[in-house]
C-alpha positions as CSV (number, residue, x, y, z in Angstrom):
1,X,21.8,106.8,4.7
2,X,22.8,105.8,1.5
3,X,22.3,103.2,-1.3
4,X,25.3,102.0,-3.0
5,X,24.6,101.5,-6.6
6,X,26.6,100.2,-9.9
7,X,27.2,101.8,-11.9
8,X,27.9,105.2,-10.2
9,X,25.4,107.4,-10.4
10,X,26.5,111.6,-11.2
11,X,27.6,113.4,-7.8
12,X,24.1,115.5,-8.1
13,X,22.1,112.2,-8.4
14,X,23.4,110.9,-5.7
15,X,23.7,113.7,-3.7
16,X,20.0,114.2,-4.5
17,X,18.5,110.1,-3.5
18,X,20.1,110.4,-0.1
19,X,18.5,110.2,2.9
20,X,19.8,113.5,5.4
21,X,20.1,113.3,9.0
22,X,18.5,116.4,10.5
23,X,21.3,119.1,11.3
24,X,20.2,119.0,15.3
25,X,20.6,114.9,15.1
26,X,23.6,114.9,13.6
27,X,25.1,118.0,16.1
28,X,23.8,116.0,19.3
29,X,26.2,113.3,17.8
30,X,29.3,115.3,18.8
31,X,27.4,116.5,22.2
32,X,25.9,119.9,20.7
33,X,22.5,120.9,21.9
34,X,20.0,123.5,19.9
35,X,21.6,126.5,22.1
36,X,24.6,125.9,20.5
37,X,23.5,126.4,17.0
38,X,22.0,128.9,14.8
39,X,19.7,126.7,12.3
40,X,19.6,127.3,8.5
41,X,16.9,125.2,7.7
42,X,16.8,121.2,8.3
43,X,19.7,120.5,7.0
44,X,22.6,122.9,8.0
45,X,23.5,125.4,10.5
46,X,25.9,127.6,12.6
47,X,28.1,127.2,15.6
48,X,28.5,129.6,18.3
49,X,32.0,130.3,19.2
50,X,31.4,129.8,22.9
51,X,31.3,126.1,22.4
52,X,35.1,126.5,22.8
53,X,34.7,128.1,26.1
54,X,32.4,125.3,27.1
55,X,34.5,122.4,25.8
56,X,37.7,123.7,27.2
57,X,38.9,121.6,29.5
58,X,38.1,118.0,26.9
59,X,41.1,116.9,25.6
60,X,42.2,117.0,22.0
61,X,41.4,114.9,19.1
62,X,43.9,113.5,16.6
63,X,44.5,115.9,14.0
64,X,45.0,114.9,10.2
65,X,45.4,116.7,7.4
66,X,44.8,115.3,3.5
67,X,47.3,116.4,0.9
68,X,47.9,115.0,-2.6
69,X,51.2,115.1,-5.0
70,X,51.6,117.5,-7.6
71,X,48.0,118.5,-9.2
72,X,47.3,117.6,-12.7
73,X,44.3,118.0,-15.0
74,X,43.2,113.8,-14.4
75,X,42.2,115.1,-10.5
76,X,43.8,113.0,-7.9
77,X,40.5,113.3,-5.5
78,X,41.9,114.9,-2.8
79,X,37.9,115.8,-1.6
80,X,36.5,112.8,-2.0
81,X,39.4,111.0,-0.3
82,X,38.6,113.6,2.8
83,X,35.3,112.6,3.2
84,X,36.0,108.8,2.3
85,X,38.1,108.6,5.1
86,X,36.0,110.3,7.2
87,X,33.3,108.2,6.0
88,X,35.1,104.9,7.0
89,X,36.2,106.4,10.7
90,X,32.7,107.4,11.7
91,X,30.2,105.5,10.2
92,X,32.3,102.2,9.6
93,X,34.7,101.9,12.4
94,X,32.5,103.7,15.3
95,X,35.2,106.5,16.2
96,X,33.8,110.1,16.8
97,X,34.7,112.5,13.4
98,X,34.4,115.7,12.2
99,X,35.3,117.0,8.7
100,X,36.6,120.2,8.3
101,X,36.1,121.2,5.0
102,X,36.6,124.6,2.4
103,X,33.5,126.7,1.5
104,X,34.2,126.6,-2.4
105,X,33.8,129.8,-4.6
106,X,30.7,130.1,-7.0
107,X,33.2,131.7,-9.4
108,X,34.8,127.9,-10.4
109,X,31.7,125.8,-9.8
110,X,30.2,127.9,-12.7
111,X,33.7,128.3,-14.6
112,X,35.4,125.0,-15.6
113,X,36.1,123.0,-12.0
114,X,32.5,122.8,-11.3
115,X,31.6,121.5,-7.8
116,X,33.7,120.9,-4.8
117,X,31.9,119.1,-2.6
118,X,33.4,115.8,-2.9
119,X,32.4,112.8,-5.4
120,X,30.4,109.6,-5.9
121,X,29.3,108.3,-2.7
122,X,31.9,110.4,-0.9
123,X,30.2,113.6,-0.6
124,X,29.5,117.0,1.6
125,X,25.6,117.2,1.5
126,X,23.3,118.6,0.9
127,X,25.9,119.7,-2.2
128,X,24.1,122.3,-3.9
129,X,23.9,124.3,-0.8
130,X,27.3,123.4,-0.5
131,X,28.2,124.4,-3.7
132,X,25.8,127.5,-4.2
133,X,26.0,130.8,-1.1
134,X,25.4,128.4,1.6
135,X,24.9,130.4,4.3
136,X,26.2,133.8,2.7
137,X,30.4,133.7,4.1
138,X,32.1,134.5,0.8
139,X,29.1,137.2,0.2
140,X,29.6,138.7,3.6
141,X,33.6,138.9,3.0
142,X,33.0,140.4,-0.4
143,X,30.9,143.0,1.4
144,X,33.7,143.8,4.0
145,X,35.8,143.8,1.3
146,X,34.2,146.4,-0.9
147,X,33.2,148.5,2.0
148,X,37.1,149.0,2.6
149,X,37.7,150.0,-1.3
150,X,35.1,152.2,-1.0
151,X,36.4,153.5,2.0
152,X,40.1,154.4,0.7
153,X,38.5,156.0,-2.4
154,X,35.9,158.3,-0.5
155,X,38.9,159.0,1.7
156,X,40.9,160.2,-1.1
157,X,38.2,162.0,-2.7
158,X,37.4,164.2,0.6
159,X,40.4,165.2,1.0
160,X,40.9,166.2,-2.2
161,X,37.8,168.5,-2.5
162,X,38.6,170.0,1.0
163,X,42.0,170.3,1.0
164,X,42.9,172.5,3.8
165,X,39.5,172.6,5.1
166,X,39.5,168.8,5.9
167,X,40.5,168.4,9.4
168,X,38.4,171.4,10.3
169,X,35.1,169.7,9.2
170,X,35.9,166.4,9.5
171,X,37.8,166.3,12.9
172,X,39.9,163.8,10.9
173,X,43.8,163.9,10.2
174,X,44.2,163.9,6.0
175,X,45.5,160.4,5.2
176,X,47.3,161.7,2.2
177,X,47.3,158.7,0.0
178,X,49.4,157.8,-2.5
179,X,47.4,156.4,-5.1
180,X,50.1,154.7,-7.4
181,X,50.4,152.7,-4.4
182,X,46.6,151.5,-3.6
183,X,47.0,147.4,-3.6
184,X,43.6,146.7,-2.6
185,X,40.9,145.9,-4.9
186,X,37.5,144.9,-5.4
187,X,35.6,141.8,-5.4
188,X,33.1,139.9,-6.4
189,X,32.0,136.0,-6.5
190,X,32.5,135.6,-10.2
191,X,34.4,134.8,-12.6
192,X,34.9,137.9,-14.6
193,X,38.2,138.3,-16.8
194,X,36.8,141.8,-18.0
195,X,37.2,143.2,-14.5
196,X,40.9,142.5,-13.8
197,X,42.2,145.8,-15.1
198,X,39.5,148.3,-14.6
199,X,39.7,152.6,-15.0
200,X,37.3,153.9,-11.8
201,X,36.5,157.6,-11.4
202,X,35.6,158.8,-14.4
203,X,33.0,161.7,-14.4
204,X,32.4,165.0,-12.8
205,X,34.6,166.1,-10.0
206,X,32.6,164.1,-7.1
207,X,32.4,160.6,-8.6
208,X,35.7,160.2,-7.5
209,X,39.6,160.2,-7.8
210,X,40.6,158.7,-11.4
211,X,42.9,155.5,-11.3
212,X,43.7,152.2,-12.3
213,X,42.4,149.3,-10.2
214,X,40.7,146.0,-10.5
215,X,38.2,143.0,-9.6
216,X,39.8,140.2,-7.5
217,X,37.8,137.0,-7.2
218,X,36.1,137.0,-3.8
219,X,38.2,133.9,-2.1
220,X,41.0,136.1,-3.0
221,X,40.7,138.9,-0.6
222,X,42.6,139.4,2.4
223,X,39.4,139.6,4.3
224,X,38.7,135.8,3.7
225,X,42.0,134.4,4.8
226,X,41.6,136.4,8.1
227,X,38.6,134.8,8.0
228,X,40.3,131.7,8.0
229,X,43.3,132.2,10.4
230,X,41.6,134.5,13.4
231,X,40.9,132.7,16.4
232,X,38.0,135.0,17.8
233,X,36.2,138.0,17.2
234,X,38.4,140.1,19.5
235,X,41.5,138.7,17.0
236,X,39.2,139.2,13.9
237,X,38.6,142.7,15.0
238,X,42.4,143.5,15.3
239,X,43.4,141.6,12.3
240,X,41.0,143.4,9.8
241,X,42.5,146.8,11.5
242,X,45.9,145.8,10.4
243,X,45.2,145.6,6.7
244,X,47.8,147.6,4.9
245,X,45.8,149.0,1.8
246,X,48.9,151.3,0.6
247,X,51.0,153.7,1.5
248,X,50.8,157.6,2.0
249,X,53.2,159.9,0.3
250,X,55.8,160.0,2.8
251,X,56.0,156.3,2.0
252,X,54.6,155.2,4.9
253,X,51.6,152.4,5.9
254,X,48.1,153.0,5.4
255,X,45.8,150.7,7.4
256,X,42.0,149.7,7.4
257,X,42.4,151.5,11.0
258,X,43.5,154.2,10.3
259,X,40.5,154.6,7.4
260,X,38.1,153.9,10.5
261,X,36.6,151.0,8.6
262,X,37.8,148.2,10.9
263,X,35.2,148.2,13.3
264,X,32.3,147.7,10.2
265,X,34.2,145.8,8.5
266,X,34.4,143.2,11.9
267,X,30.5,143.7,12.0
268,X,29.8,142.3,8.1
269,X,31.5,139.1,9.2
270,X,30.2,138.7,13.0
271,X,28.0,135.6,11.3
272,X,30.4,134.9,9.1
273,X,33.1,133.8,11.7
274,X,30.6,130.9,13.2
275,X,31.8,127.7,11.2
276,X,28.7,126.1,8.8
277,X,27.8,122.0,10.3
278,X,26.6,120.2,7.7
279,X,27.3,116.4,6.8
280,X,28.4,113.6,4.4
281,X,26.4,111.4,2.6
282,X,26.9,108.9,5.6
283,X,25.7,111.2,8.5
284,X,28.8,112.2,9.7
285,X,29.5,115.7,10.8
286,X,31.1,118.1,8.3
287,X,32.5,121.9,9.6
288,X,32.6,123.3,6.4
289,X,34.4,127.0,7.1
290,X,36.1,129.9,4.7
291,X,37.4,129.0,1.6
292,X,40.9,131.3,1.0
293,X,42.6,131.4,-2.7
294,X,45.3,128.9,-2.3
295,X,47.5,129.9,-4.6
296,X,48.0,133.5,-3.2
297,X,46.9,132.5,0.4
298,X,46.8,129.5,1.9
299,X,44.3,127.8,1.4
300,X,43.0,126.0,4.0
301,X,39.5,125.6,5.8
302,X,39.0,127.9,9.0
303,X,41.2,127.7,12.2
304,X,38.0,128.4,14.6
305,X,36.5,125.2,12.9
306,X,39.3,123.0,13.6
307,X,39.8,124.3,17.1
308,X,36.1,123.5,17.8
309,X,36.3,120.1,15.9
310,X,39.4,118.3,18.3
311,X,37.1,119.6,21.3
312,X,34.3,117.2,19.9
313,X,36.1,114.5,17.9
314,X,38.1,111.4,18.9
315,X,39.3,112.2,14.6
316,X,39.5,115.4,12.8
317,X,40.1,115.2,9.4
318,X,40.8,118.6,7.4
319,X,42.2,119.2,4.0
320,X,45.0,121.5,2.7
321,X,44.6,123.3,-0.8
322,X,46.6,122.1,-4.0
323,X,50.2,119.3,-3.5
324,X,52.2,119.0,-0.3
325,X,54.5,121.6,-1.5
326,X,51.9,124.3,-1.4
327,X,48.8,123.5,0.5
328,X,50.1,121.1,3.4
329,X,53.7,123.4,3.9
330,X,51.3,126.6,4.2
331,X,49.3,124.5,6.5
332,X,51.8,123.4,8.5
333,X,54.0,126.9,8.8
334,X,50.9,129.2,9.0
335,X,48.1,127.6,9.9
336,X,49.3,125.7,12.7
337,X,51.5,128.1,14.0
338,X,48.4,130.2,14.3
339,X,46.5,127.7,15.6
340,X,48.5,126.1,18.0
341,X,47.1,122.7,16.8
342,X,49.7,120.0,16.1
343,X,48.8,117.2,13.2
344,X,48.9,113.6,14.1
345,X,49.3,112.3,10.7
346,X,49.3,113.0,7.1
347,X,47.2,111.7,4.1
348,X,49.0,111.8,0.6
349,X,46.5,111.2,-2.2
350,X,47.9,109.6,-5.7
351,X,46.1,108.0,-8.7
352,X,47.9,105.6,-11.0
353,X,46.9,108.2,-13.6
354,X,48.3,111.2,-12.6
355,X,51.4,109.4,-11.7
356,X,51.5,108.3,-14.7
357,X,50.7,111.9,-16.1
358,X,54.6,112.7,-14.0
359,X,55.9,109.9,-15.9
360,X,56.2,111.9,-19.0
361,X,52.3,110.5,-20.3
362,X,50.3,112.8,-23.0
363,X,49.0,115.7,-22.7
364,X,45.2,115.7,-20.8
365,X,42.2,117.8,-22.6
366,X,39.1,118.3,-20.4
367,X,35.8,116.7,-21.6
368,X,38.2,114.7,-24.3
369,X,38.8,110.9,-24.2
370,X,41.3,109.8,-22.1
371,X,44.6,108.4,-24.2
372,X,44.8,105.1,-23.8
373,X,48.3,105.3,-22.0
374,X,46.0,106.3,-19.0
375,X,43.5,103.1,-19.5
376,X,46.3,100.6,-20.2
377,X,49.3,98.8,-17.6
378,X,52.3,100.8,-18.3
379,X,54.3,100.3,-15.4
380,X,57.6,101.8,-16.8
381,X,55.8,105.0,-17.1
382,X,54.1,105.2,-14.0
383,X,57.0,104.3,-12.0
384,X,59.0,107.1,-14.0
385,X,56.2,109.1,-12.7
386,X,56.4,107.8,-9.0
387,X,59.3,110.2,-8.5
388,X,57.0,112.7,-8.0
389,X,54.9,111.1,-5.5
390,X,58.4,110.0,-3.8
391,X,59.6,113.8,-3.7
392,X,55.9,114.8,-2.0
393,X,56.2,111.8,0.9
394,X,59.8,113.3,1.9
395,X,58.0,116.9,1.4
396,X,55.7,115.5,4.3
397,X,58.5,114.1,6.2
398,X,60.4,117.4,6.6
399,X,58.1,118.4,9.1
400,X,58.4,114.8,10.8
401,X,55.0,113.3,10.6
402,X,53.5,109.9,9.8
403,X,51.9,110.1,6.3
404,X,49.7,107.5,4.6
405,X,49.7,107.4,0.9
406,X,46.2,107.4,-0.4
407,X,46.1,105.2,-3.7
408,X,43.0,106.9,-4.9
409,X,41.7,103.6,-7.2
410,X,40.1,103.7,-10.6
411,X,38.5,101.4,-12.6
412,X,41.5,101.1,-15.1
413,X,44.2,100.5,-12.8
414,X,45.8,96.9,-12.5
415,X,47.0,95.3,-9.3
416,X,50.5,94.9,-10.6
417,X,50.5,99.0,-11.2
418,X,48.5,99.9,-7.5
419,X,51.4,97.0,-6.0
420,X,54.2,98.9,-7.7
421,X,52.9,102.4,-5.9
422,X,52.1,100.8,-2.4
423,X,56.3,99.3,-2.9
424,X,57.7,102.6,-3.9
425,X,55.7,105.0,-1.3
426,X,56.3,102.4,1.6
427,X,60.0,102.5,0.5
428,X,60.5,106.1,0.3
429,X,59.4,106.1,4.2
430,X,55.0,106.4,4.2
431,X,54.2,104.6,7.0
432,X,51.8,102.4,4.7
433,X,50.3,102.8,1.0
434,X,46.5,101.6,0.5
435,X,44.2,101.6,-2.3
436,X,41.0,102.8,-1.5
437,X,37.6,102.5,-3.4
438,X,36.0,105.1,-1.5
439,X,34.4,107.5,-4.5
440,X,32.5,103.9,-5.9
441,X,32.0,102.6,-2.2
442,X,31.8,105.6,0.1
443,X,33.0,104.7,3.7
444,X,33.2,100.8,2.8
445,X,35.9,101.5,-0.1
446,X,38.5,103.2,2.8
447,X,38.2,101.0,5.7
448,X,41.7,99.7,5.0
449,X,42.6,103.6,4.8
450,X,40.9,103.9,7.8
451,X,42.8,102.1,9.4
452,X,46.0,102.4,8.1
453,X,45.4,106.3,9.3
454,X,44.3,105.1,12.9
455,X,47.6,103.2,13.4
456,X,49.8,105.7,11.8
457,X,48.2,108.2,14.2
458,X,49.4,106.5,17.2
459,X,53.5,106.7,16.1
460,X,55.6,109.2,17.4
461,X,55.3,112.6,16.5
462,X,58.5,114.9,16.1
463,X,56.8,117.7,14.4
464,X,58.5,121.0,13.7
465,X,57.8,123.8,11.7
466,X,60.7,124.1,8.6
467,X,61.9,127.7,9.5
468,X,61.5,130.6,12.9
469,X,60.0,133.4,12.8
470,X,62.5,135.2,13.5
471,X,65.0,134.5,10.3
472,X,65.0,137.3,7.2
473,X,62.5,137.0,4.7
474,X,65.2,136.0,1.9
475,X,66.7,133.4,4.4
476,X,62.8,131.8,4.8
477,X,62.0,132.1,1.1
478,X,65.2,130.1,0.3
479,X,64.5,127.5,2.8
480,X,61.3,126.7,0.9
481,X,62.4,126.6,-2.4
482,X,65.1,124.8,-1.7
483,X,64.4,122.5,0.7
484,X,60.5,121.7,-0.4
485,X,61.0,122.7,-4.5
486,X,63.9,121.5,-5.2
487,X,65.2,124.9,-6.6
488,X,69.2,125.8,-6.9
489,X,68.6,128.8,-5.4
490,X,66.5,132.1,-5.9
491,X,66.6,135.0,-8.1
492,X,64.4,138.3,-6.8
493,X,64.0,141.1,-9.0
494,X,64.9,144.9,-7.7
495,X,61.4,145.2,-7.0
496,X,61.3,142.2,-4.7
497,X,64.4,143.3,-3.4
498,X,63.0,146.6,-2.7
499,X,59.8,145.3,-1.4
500,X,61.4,143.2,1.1
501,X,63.5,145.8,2.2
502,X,60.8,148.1,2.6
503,X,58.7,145.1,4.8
504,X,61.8,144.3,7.0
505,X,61.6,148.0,8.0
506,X,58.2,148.4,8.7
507,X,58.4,145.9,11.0
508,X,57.0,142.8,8.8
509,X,59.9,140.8,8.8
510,X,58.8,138.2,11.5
511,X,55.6,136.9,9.6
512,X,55.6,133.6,8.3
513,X,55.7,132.9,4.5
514,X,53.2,132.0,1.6
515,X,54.3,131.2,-1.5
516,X,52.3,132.2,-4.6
517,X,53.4,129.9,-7.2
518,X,51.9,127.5,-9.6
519,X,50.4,124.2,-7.9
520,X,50.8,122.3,-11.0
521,X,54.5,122.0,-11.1
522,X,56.7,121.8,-7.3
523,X,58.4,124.3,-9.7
524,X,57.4,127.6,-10.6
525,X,57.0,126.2,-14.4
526,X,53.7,124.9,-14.9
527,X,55.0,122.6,-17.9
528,X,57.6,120.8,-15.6
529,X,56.0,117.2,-13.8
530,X,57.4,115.4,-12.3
531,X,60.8,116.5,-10.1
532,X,62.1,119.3,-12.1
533,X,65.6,119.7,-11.3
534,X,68.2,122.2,-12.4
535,X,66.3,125.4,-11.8
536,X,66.0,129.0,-9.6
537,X,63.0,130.3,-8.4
538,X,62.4,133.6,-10.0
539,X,60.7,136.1,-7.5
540,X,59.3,139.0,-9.3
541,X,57.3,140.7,-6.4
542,X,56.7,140.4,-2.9
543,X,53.4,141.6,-0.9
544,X,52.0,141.9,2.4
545,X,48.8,140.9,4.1
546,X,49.2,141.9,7.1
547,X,46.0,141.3,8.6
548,X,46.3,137.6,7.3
549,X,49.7,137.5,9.0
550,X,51.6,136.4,6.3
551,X,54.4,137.7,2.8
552,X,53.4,136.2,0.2
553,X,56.4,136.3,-2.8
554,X,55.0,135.6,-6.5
555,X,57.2,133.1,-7.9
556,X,55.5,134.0,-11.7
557,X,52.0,135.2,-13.1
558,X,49.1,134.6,-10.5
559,X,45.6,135.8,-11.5
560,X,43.4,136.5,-9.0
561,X,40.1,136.8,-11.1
562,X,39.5,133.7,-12.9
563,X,38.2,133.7,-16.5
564,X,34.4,131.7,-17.8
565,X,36.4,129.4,-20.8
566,X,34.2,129.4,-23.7
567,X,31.5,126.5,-22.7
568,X,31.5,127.3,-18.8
569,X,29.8,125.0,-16.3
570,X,27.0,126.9,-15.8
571,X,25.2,126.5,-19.2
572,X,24.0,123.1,-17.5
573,X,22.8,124.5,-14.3
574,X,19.3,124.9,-14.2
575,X,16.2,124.1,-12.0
576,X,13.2,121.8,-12.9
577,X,9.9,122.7,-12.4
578,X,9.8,121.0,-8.7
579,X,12.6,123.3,-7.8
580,X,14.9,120.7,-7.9
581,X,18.7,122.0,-9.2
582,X,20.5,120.1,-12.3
583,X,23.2,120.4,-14.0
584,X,26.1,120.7,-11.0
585,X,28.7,118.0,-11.1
């Protein structure tokens, strides 16, 4: 499929000189015929959800997830490891695979992330469709989104202008909103810093109630991680009627139900909930499915996707947003509880450089020159740094399951450094540590990964989620930052406090938890690497999606509209004259 050249070619170039599979091919691979698809063109398309119906009775598929320690600016290639892997299963080693992959937003692929497709010769394909719409998900969850804002405003509006006369013509009991308590807001597939505080209803007396509100980033919304957790359309439907968009002035719940907006709402997204097929540069088959803001959500790839995928694979490899603390703990205590599905084994990714980054190395400026204590051997600061890396493999092992340490390899690191990572994660308990070559060598580079994944997969399993259900809120918060952080302890603020009072009487008390926290620190201090130590996790607010199914405390500032920085990615998109896209990386 593809042609391994040396020097690496850019991710589009690559991307670009390979040879694709047709979509129908590569779905007869995992035993799908044309009825069970809904084609996009050659190269991509959509599964119906009655393949699980049909594949019912096949039994399950191992289950792995890829995380990565702490985040830093150097990348760790948690992506690219993914597809690697997957890569080396299917197309080296003859087992039966499926990716299951995040739709990314166009709001970073045109800010300062650019694409998210993967790397080098381990790539999603074709990536600019990848990267770019797709087949319309996030648009149609921005469109659900906004037809619920609108919603609560006309709402408020009518009632307003009819007072009294309101039920009579309407045949509709007034809502009575408060709106000083409105928490949903807008969206839109863009990074757009001028739209996070925003005045709306200014004008004559029809153009609406005046009041503060704002523009969320579309990946952000509540809409898309339902998207991502519900298991059907009958589960979608009653999810997205649960939505709590404020309260009414008796201080009670208002719902997307209640605003009789549910049942559109489920009809906006009735393509949308059908996970996209594509595939990797090696032919294998990739479900690439919802894309939810990780640091308020969880931030994982779609539910329906993986429960198709373990009906059709002997492997299914999926990916959980940001470090182990974050990603792969939201993975395992919502996702899977959600899900039912139980993971086989886990797949840390570490670079010698970000390792090093923990050690205490210099600070990292995009697009700058790297300093040269990234490019030289320095093994007393990445072994300082391997702490980190240490504290994310016990992170894993909480939840008792095999994990693999990924030694994502660059062309600077030295044997004696990648030998002094494979020592300390194999001593800290990972079940084996293995370099892999897999973003200069697609599936040939992660063979030994490969196997090394196989073999852990096979151990026993004794995995258990790291709280129930049934504890208080305060009691599950504290078990997470103190048992995956590393915090003392934690300190809420009287609004939390309030909050969480006011949840545990509604009757929201039993949903699991999602931390909103920075994912460059296992604190809630973005400047502390490492294993910070010493600390209390400060919890200034705590919200409810309730359609999601899940709290989520913020542990510090979280923006949920991204900003362009001042030379964004996009000024080198463009399209030649063939129609042939440029620029995306």
């Amino acid at each position: 499929m593809i042609e391994i050249k040396h020097p690496v070619p850019s991710d589009i170039e690559i991307a670009q000189a390979a040879i694709l599979r047709p979509i129908k091919e590569v779905a007869e691979s995992i035993g799908l015929t044309e009825d069970d698809l809904d084609f996009y063109g050659k190269y991509k398309a959509k599964i119906h959800l009655d393949v699980l119906e049909k594949f019912k009775d096949r039994p399950q598929g191992k289950y792995i997830d890829v995380t990565a320690i702490t985040p830093t600016p150097l990348g760790e290639g948690k992506t690219t490891t993914t597809v690697g892997l997957s890569q080396a299963l299917g197309a080296h080693l003859g087992k039966r695979i499926i990716t299951c992959i995040r739709q990314p937003s166009q709001g970073p692929t045109f800010g300062i992330k650019g694409g998210a497709a993967g790397g080098g010769y381990s790539q999603i394909v074709p990536m600019e469709d990848f990267n770019l719409h797709l087949t319309g998900d996030i648009h149609a969850v921005a469109a659900a989104n906004n037809l619920l804002a609108a919603a609560i405003d006309a709402r408020m509006l009518h009632e307003r202008n009819l007072g009294e006369r309101f039920k009579e013509v309407t045949g509709l009991d007034p809502l009575r909103i408060n709106p000083y308590t409105i928490t949903w807001n807008r969206v839109v597939d863009v990074n757009d810093s001028a739209l996070r505080k925003i005045v709306i209803g200014l004008g004559a007396r029809n153009d609406g109630v005046p009041r503060e509100t704002g523009f969320d980033i579309a990946v952000a919304s509540e809409v898309m991680a339902i998207l991502a957790l519900t298991t059907g359309l009958r589960d979608l439907r009653q999810r997205l009627g649960r939505i709590v968009v404020a309260q009414n002035v008796a201080g009670e719940p208002v719902t997307a139900e209640q605003l009789g907006v549910a049942g559109a709402m489920t009809v906006l997204l009735k393509d949308a909930i059908m996970p996209n097929l594509m595939q990797t540069l090696e032919g294998t088959p990739a479900f690439v499915h919802a894309g939810p803001f990780a640091n308020i959500a969880h931030g994982n790839s779609s539910i329906i996707a993986d429960q198709i995928a373990v009906k059709l694979a002997d492997y299914v490899v999926t990916e959980s947003g940001f470090g182990a603390d974050i990603g792969m703990e939201k993975f395992f205590n919502i996702k899977c509880r959600y899900s039912g599905l139980i993971p086989s084994v886990v797949v840390l990714v570490a670079t010698v450089r970000a390792l090093k980054m923990h050690g205490g190395g210099p600070k990292v400026i995009p697009g700058r020159p790297l300093d040269p204590a990234y490019t030289e051997e320095n093994l007393p600061l990445l072994e300082k740094g391997c702490a980190n890396l240490v504290k994310n493999i016990q992170i894993v092992k909480l939840f008792g399951i095999p994990v693999v340490v990924a030694i994502n390899r660059f062309k600077h690191d030295t044997e004696a450094e990648l030998k002094l990572v494979k020592r300390i994660a194999e001593e800290a308990g990972a079940y084996a540590a293995v370099p892999s070559d897999h973003w200069a060598n697609g599936g040939a580079g992660a063979i030994e990964l490969a196997e090394a994944v196989i073999s852990a997969s096979e151990q026993p399993n004794h995995f258990d989620f790291l709280y129930p259900l049934d504890w208080p809120i305060k009691k599950k918060i504290e078990t997470i930052a103190t048992k995956v952080y590393g915090a003392d302890g934690v300190d809420y603020t009287p609004l939390a406090n309030q909050q969480i009072e006011a949840y545990e009487k509604a009757g929201f008390g039993n949903l699991p938890i999602c931390m909103a926290k920075t994912h460059l620190s296992l604190s809630h201090d973005p400047n502390l690497k490492g294993v910070p130590t010493n600390f209390t996790l400060p919890v200034r607010e705590v919200r409810a999606s309730v359609g999601a199914g899940f709290i989520y405390p913020l542990c510090g500032e979280m923006r949920t509209m991204p900003g362009l920085p001042s030379r964004p990615a996009f000024m080198q998109v463009d399209l030649t004259d063939d129609g042939r896209v440029v620029g995306l990386f």
